[in-house]
CHARMM-style PDB file with segment names, atoms N, HN, CA, C and O in Angstrom:
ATOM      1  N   UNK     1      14.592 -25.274 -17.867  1.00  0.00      PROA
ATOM      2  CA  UNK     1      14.567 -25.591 -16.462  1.00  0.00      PROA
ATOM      3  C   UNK     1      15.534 -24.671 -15.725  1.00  0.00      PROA
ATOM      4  O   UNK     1      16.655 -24.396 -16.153  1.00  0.00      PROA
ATOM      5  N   UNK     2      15.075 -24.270 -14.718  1.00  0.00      PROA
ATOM      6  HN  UNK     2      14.165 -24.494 -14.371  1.00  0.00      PROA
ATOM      7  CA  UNK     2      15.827 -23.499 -14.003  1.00  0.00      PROA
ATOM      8  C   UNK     2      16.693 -24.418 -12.828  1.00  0.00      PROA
ATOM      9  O   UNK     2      16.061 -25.391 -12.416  1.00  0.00      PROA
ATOM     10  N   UNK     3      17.836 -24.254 -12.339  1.00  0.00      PROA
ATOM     11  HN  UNK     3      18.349 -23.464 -12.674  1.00  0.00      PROA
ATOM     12  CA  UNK     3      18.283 -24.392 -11.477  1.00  0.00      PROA
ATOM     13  C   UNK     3      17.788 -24.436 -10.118  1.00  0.00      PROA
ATOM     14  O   UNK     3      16.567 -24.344  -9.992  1.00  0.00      PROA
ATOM     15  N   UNK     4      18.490 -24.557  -9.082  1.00  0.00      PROA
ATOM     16  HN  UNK     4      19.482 -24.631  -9.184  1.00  0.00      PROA
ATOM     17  CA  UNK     4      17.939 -24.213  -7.615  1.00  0.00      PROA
ATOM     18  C   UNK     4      18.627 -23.376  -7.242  1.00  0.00      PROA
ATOM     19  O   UNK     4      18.123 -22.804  -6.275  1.00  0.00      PROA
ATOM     20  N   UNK     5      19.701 -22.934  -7.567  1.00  0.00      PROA
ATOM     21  HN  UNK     5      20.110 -23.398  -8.353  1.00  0.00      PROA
ATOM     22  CA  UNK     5      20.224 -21.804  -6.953  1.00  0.00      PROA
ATOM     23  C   UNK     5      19.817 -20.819  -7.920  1.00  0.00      PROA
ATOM     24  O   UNK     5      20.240 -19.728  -7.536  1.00  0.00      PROA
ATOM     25  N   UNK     6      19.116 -20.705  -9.121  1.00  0.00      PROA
ATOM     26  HN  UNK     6      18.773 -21.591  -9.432  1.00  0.00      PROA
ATOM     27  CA  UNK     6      18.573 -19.859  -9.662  1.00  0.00      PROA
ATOM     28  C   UNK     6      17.575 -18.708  -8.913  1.00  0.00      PROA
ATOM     29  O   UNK     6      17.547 -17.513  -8.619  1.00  0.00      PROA
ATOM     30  N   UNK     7      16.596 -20.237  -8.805  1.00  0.00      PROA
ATOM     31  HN  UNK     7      16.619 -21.208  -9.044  1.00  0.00      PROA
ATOM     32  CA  UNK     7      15.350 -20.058  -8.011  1.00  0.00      PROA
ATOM     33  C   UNK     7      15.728 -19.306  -6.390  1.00  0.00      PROA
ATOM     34  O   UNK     7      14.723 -19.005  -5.746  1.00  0.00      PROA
ATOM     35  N   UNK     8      16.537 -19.125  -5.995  1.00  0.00      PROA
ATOM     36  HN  UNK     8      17.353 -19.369  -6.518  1.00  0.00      PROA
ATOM     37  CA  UNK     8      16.812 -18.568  -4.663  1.00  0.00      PROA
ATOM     38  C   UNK     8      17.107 -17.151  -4.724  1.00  0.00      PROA
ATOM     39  O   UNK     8      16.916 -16.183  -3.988  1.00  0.00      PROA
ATOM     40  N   UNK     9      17.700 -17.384  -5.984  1.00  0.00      PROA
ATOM     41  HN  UNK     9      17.856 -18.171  -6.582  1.00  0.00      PROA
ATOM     42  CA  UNK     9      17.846 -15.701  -6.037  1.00  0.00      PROA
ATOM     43  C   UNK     9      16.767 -14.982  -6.614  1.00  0.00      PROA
ATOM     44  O   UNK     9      16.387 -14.007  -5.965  1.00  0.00      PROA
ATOM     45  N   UNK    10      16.079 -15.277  -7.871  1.00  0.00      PROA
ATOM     46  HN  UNK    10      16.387 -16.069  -8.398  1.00  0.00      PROA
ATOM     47  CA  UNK    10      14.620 -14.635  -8.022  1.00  0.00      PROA
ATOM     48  C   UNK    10      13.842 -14.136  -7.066  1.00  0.00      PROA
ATOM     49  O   UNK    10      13.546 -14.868  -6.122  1.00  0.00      PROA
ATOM     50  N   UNK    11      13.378 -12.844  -7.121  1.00  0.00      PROA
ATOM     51  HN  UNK    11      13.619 -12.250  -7.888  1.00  0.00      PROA
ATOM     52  CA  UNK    11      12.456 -11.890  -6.284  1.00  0.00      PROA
ATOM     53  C   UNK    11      11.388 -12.882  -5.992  1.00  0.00      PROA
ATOM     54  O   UNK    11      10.794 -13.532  -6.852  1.00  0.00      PROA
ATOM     55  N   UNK    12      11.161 -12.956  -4.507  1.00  0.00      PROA
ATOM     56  HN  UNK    12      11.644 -12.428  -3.809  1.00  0.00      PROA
ATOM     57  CA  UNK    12      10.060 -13.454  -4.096  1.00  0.00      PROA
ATOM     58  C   UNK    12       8.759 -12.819  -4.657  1.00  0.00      PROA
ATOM     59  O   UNK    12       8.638 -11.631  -4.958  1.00  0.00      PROA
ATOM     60  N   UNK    13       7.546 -14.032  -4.780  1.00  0.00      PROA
ATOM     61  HN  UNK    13       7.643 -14.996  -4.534  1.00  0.00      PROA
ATOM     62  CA  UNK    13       6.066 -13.299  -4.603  1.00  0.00      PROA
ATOM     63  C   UNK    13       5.753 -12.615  -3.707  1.00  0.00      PROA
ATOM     64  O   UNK    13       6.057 -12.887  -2.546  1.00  0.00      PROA
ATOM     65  N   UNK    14       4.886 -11.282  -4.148  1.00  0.00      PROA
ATOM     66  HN  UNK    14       4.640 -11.061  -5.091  1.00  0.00      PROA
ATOM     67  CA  UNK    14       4.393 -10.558  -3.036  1.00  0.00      PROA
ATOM     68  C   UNK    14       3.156 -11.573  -2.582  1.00  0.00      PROA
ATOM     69  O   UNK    14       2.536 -12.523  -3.060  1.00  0.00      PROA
ATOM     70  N   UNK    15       3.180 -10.881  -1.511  1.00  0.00      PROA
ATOM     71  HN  UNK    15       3.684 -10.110  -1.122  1.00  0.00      PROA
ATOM     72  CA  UNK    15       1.787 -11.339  -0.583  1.00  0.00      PROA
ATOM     73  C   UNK    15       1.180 -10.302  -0.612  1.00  0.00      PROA
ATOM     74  O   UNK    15       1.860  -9.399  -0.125  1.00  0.00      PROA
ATOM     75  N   UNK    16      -0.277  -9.819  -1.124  1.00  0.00      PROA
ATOM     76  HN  UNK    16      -0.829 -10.553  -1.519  1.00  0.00      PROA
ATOM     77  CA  UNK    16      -0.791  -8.695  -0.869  1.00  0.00      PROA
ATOM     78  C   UNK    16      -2.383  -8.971  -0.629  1.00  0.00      PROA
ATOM     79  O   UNK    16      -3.241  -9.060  -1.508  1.00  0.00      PROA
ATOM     80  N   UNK    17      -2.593  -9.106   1.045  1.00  0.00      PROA
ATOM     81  HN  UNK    17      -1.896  -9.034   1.758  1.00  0.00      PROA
ATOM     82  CA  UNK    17      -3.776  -9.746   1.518  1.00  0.00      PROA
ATOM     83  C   UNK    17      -4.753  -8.876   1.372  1.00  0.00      PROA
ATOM     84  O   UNK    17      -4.352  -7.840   0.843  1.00  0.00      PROA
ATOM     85  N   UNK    18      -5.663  -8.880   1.581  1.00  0.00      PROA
ATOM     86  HN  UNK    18      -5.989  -9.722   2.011  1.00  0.00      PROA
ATOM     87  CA  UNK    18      -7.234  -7.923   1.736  1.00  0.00      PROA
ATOM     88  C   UNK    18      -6.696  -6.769   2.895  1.00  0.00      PROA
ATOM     89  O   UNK    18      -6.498  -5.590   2.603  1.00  0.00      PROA
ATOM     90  N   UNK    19      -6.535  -7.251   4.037  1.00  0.00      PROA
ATOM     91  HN  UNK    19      -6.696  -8.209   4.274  1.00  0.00      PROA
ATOM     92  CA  UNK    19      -6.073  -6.584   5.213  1.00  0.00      PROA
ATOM     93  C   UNK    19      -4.943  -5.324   4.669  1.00  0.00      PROA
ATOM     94  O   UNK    19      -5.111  -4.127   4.903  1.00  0.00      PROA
ATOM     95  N   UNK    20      -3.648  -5.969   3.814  1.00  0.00      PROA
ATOM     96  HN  UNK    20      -3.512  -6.941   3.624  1.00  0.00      PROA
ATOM     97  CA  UNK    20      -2.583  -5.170   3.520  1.00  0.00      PROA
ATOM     98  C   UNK    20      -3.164  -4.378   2.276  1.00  0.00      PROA
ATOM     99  O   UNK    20      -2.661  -3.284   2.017  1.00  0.00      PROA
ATOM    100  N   UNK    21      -4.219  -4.880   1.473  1.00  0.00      PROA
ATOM    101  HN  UNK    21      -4.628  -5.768   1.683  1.00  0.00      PROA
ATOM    102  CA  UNK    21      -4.164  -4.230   0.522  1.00  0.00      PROA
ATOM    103  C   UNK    21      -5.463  -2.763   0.740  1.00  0.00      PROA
ATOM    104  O   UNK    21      -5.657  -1.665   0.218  1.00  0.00      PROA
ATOM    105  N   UNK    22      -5.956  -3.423   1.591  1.00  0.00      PROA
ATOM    106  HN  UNK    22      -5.799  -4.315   2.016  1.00  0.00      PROA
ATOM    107  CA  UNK    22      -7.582  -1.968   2.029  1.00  0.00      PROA
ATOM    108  C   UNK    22      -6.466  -0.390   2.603  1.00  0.00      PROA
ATOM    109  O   UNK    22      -6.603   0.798   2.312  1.00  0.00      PROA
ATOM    110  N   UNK    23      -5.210  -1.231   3.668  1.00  0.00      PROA
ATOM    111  HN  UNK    23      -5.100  -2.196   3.904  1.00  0.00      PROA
ATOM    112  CA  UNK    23      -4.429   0.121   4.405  1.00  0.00      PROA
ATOM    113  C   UNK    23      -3.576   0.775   3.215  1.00  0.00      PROA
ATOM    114  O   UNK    23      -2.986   1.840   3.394  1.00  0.00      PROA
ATOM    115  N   UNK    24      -3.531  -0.053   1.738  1.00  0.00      PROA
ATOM    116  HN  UNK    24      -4.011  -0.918   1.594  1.00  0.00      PROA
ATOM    117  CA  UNK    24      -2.520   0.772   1.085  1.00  0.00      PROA
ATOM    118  C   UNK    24      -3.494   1.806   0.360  1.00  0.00      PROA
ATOM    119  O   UNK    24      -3.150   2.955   0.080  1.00  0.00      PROA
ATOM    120  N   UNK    25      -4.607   1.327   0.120  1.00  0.00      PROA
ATOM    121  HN  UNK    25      -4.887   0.394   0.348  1.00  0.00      PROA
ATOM    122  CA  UNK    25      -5.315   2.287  -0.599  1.00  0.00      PROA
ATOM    123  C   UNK    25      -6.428   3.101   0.600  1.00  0.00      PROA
ATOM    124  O   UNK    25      -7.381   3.738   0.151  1.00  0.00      PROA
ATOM    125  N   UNK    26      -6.297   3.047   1.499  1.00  0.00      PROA
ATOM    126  HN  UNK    26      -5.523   2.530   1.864  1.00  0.00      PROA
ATOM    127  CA  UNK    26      -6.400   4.237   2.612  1.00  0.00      PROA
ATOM    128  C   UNK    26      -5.276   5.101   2.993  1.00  0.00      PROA
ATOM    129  O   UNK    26      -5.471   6.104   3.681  1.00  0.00      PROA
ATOM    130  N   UNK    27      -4.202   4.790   2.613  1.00  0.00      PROA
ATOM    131  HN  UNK    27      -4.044   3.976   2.055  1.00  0.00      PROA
ATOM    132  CA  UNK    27      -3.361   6.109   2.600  1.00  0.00      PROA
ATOM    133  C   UNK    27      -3.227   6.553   1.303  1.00  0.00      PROA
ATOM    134  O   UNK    27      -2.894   7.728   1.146  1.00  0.00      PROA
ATOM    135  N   UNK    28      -3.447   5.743   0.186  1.00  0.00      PROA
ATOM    136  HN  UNK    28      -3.717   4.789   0.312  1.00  0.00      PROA
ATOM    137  CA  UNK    28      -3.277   6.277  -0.893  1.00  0.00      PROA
ATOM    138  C   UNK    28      -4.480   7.368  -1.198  1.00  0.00      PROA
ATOM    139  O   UNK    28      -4.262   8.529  -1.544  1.00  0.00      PROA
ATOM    140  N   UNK    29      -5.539   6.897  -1.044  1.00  0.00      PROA
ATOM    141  HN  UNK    29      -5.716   5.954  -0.763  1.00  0.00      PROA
ATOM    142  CA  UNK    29      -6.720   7.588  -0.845  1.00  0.00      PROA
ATOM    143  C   UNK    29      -6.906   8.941  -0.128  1.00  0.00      PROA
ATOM    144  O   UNK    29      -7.615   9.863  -0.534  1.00  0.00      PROA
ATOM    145  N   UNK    30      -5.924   8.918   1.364  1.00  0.00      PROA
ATOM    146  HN  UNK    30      -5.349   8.170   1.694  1.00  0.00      PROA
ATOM    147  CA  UNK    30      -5.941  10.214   2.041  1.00  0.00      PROA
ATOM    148  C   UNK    30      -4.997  11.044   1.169  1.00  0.00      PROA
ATOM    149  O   UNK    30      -5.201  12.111   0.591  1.00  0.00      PROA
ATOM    150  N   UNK    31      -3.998  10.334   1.224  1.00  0.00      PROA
ATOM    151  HN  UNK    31      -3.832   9.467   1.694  1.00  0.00      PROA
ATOM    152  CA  UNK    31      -3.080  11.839   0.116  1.00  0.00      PROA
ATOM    153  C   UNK    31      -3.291  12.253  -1.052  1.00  0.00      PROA
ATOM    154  O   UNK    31      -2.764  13.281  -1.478  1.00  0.00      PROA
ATOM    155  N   UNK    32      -4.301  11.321  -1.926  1.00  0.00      PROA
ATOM    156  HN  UNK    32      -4.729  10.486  -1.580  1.00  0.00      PROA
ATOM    157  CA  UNK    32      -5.040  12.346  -2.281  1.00  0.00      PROA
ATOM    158  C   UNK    32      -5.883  13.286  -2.286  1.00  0.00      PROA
ATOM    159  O   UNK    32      -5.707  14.205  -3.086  1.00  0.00      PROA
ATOM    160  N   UNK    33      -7.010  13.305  -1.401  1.00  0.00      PROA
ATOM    161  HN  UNK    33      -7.152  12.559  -0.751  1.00  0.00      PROA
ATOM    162  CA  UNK    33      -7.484  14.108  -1.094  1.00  0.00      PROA
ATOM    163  C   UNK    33      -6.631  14.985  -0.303  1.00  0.00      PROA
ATOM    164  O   UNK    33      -7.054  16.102  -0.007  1.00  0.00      PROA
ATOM    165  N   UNK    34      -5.479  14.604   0.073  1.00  0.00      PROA
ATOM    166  HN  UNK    34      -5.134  13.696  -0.167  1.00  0.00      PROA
ATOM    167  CA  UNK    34      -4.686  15.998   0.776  1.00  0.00      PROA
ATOM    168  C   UNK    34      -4.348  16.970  -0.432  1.00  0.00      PROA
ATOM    169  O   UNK    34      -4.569  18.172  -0.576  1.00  0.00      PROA
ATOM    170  N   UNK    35      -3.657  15.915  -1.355  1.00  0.00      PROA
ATOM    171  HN  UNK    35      -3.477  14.939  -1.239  1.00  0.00      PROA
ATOM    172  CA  UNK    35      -3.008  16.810  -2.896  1.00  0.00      PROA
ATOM    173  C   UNK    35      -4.390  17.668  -3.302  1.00  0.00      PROA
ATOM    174  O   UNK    35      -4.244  18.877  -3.482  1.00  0.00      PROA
ATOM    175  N   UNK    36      -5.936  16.995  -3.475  1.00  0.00      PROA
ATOM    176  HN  UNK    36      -6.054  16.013  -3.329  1.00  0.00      PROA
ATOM    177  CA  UNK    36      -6.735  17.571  -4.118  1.00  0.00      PROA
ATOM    178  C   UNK    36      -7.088  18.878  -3.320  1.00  0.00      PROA
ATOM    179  O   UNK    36      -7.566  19.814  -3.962  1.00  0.00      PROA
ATOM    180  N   UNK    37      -6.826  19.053  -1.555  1.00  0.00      PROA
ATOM    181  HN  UNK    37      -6.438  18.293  -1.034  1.00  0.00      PROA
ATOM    182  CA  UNK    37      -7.603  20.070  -1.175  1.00  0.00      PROA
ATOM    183  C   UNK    37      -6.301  21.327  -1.388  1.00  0.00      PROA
ATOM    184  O   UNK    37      -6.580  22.449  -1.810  1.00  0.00      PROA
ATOM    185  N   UNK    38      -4.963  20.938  -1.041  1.00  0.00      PROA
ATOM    186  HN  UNK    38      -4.736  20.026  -0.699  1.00  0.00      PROA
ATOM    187  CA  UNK    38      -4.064  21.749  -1.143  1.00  0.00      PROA
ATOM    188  C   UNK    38      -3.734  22.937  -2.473  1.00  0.00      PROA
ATOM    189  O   UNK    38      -3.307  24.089  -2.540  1.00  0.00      PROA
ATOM    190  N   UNK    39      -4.273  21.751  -3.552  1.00  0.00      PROA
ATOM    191  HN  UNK    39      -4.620  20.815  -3.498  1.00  0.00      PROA
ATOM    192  CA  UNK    39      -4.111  22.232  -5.239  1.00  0.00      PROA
ATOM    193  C   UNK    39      -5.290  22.953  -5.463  1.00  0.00      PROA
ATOM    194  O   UNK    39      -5.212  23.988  -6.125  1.00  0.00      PROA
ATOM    195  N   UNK    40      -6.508  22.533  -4.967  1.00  0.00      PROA
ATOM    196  HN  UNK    40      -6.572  21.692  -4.429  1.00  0.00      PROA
ATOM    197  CA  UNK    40      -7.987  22.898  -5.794  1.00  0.00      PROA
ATOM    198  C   UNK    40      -8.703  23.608  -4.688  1.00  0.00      PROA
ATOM    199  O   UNK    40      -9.332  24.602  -5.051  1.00  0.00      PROA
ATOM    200  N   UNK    41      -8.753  23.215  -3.007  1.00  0.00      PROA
ATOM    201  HN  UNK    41      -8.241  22.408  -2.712  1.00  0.00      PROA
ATOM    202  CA  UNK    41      -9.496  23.765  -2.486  1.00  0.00      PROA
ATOM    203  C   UNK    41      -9.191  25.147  -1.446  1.00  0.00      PROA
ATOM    204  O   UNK    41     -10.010  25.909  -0.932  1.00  0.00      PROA
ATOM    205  N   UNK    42      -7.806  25.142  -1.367  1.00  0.00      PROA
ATOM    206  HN  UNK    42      -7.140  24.523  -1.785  1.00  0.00      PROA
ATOM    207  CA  UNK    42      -7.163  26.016  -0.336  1.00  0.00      PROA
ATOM    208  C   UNK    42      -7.059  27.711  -0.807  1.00  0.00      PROA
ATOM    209  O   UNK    42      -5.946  28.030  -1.225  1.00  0.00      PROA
ATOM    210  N   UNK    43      -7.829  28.516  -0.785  1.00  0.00      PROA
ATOM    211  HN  UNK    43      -8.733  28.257  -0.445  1.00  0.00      PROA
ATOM    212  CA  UNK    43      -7.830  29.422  -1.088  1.00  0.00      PROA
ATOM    213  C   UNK    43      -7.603  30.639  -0.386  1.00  0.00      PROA
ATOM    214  O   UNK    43      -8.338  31.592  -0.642  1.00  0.00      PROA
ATOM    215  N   UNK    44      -6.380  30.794   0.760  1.00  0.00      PROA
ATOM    216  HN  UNK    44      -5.783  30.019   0.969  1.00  0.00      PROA
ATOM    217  CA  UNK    44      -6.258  31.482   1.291  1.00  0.00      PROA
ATOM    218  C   UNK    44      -7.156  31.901   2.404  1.00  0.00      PROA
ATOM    219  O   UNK    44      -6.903  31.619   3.575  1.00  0.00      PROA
ATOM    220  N   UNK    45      -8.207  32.575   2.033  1.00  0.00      PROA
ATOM    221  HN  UNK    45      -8.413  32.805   1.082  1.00  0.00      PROA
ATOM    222  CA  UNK    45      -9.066  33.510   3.024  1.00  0.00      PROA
ATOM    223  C   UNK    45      -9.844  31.917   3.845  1.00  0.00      PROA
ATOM    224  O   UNK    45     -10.264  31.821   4.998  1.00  0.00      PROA
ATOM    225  N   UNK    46      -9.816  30.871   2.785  1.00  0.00      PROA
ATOM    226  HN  UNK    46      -9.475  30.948   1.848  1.00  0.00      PROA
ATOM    227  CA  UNK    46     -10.998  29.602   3.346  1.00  0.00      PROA
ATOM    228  C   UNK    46     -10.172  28.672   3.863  1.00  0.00      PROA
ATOM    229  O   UNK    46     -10.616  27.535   4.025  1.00  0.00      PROA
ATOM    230  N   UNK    47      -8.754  28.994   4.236  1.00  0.00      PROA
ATOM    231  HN  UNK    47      -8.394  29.918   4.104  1.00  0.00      PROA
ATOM    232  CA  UNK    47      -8.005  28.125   4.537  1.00  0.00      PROA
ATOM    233  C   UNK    47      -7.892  27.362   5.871  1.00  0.00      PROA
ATOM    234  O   UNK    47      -8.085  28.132   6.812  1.00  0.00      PROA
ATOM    235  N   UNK    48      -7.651  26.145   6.241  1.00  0.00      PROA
ATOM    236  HN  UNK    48      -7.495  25.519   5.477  1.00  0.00      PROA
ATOM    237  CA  UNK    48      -7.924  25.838   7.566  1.00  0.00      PROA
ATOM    238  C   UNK    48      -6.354  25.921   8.151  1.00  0.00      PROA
ATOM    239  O   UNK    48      -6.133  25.122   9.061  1.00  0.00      PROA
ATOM    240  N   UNK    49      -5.559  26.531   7.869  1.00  0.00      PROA
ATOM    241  HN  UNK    49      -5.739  27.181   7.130  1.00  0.00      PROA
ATOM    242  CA  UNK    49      -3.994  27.338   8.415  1.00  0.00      PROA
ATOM    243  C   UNK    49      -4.448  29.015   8.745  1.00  0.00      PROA
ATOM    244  O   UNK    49      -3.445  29.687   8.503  1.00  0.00      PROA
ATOM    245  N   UNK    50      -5.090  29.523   9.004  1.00  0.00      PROA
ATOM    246  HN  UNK    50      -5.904  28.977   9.200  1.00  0.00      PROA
ATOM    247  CA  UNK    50      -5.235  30.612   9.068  1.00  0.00      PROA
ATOM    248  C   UNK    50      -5.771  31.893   7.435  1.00  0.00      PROA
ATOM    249  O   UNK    50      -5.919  31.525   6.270  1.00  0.00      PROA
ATOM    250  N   UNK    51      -5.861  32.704   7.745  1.00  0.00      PROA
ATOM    251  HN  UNK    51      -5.740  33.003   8.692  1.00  0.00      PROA
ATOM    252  CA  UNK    51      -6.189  33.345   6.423  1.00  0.00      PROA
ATOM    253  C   UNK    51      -5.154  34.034   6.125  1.00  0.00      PROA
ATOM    254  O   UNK    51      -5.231  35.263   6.140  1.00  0.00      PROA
ATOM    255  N   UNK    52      -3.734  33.255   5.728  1.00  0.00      PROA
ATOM    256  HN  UNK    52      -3.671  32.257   5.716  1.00  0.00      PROA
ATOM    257  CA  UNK    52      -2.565  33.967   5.067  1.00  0.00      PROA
ATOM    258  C   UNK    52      -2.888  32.826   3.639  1.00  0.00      PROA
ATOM    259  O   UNK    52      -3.542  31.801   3.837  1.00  0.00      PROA
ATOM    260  N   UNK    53      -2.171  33.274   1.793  1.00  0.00      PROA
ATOM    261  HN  UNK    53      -1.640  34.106   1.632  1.00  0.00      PROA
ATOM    262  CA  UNK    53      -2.357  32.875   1.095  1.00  0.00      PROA
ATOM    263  C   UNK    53      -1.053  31.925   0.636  1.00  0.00      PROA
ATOM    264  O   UNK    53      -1.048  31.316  -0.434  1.00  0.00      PROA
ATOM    265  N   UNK    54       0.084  31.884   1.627  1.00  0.00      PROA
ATOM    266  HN  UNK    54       0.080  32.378   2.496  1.00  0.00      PROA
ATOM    267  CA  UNK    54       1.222  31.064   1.278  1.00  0.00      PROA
ATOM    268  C   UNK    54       1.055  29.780   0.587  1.00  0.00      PROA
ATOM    269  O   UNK    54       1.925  29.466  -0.226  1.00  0.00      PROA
ATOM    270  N   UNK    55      -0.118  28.848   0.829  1.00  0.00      PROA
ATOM    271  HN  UNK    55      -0.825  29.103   1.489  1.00  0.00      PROA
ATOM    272  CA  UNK    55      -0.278  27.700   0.176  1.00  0.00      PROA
ATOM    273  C   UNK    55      -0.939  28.336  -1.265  1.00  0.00      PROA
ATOM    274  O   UNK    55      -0.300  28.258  -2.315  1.00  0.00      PROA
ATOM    275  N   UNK    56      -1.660  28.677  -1.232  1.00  0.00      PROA
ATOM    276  HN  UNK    56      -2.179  28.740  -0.380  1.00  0.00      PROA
ATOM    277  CA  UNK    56      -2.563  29.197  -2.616  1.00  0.00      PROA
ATOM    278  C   UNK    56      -1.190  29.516  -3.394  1.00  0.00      PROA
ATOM    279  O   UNK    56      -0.733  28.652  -4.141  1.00  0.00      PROA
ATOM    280  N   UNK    57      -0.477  30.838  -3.215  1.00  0.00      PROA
ATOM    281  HN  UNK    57      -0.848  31.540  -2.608  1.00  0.00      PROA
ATOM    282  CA  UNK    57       0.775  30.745  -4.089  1.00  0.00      PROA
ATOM    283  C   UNK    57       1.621  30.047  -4.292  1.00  0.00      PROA
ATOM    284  O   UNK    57       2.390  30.363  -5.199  1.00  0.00      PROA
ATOM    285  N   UNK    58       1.833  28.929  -3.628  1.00  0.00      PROA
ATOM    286  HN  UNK    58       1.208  28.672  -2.891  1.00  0.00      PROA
ATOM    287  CA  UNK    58       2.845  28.096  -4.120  1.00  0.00      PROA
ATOM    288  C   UNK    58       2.626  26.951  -4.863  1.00  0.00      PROA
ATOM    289  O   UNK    58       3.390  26.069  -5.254  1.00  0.00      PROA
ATOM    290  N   UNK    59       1.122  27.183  -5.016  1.00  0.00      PROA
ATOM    291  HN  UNK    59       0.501  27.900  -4.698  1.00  0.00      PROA
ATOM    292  CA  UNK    59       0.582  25.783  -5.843  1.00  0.00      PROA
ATOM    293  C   UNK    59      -0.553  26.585  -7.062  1.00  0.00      PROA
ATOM    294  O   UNK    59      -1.440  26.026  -7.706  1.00  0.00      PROA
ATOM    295  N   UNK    60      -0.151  28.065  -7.090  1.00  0.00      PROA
ATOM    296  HN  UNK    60       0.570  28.519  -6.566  1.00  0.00      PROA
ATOM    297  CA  UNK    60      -0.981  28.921  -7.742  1.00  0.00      PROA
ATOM    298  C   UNK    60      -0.721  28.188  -9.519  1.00  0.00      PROA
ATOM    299  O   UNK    60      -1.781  27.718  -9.931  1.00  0.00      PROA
ATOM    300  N   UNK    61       0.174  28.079 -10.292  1.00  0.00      PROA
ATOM    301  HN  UNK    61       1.036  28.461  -9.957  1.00  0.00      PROA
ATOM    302  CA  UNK    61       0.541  27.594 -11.002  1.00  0.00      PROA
ATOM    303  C   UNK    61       0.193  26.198 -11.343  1.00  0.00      PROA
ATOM    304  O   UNK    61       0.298  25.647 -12.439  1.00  0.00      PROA
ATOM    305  N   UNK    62      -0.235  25.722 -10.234  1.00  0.00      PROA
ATOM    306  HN  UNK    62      -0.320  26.170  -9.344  1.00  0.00      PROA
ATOM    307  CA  UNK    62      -0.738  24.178 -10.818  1.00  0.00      PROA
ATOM    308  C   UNK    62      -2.141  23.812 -10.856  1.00  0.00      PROA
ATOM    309  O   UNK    62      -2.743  22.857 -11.345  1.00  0.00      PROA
ATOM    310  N   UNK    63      -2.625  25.233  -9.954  1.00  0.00      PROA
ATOM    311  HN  UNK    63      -2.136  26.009  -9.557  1.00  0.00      PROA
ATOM    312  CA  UNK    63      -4.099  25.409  -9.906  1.00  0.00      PROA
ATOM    313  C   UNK    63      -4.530  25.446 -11.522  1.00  0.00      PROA
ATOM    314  O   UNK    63      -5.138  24.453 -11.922  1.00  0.00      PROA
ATOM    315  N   UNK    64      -4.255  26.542 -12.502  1.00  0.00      PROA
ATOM    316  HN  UNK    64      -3.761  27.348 -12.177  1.00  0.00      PROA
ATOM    317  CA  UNK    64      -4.216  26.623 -13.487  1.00  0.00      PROA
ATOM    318  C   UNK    64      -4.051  25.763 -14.502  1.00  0.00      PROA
ATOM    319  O   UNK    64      -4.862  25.488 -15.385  1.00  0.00      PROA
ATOM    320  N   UNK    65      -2.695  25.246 -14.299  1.00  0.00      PROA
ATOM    321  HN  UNK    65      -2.036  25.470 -13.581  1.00  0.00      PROA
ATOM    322  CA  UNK    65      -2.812  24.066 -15.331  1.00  0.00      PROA
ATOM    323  C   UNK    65      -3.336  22.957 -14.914  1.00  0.00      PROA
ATOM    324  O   UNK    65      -3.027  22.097 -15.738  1.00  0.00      PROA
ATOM    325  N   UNK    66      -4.103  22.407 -13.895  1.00  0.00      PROA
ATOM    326  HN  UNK    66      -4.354  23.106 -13.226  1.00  0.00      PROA
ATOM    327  CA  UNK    66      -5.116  21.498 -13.304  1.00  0.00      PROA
ATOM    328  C   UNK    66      -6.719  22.085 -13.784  1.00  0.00      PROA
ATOM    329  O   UNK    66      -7.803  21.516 -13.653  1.00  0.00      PROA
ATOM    330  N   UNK    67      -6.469  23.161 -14.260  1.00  0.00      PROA
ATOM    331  HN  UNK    67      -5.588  23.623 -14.366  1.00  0.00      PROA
ATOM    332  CA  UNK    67      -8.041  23.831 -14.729  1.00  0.00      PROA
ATOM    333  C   UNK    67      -8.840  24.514 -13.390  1.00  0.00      PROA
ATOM    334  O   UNK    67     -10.038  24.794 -13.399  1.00  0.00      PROA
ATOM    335  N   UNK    68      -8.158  24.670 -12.532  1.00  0.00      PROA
ATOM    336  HN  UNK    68      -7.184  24.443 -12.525  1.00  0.00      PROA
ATOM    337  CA  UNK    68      -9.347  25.373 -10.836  1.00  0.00      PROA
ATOM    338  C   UNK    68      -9.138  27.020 -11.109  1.00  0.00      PROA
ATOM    339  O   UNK    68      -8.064  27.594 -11.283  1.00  0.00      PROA
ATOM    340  N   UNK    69     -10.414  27.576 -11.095  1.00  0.00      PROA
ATOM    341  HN  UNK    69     -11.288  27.110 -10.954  1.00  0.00      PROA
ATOM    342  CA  UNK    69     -10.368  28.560 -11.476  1.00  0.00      PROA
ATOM    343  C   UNK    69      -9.776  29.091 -10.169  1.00  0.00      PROA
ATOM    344  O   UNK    69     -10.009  28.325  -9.234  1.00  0.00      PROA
ATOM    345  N   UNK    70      -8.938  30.399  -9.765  1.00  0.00      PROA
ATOM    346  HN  UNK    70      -8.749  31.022 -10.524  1.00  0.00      PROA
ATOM    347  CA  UNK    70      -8.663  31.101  -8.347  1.00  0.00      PROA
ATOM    348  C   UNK    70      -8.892  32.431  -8.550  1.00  0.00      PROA
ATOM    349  O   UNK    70      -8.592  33.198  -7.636  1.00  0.00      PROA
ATOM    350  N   UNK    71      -9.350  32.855  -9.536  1.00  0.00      PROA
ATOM    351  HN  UNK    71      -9.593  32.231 -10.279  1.00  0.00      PROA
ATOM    352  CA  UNK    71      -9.402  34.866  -9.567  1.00  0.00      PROA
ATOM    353  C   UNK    71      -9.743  34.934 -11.180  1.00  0.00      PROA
ATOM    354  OT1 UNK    71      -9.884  36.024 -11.736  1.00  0.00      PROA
TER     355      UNK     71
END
C-alpha cells in the first residue's frame, strides 16, 4: 500500500486525447518529410533555395549512408 503523500508525488497520467494526439503526429509527420526532402531530395540544381549546392553538401555524407544515390 502506498501512502498519500506517496501518491502526490508520483508523475501524473498523461492525457493524450485524439485532438492532442492527431497535432503530435502532424508535426511529427512534417519533419519528416522535411528530414526526407533535405537528405534524399535536395539536389542542388532542383533545389527550392535557389540552384546553389550548400544543402546537398552538408548532408552529402548521409545521403550515402542512407543509400540515395547523388553522382
Amino acid at each position: 500500500m502506498t501512502s498519500p503523500e506517496a501518491r502526490k508525488t508520483a508523475a501524473p497520467a498523461i492525457d493524450l486525447s485524439v485532438a492532442k494526439a492527431a497535432l503530435w503526429l502532424s508535426v511529427t509527420a512534417f519533419l519528416a518529410v522535411l528530414v526526407l526532402y533535405f537528405v534524399g531530395l535536395d539536389q542542388g540544381a532542383t533545389s527550392v533555395f535557389g540552384s546553389n549546392t550548400v544543402i546537398h553538401e552538408f548532408v552529402h555524407d548521409a545521403r550515402h549512408l542512407l543509400g540515395f544515390p547523388c553522382h
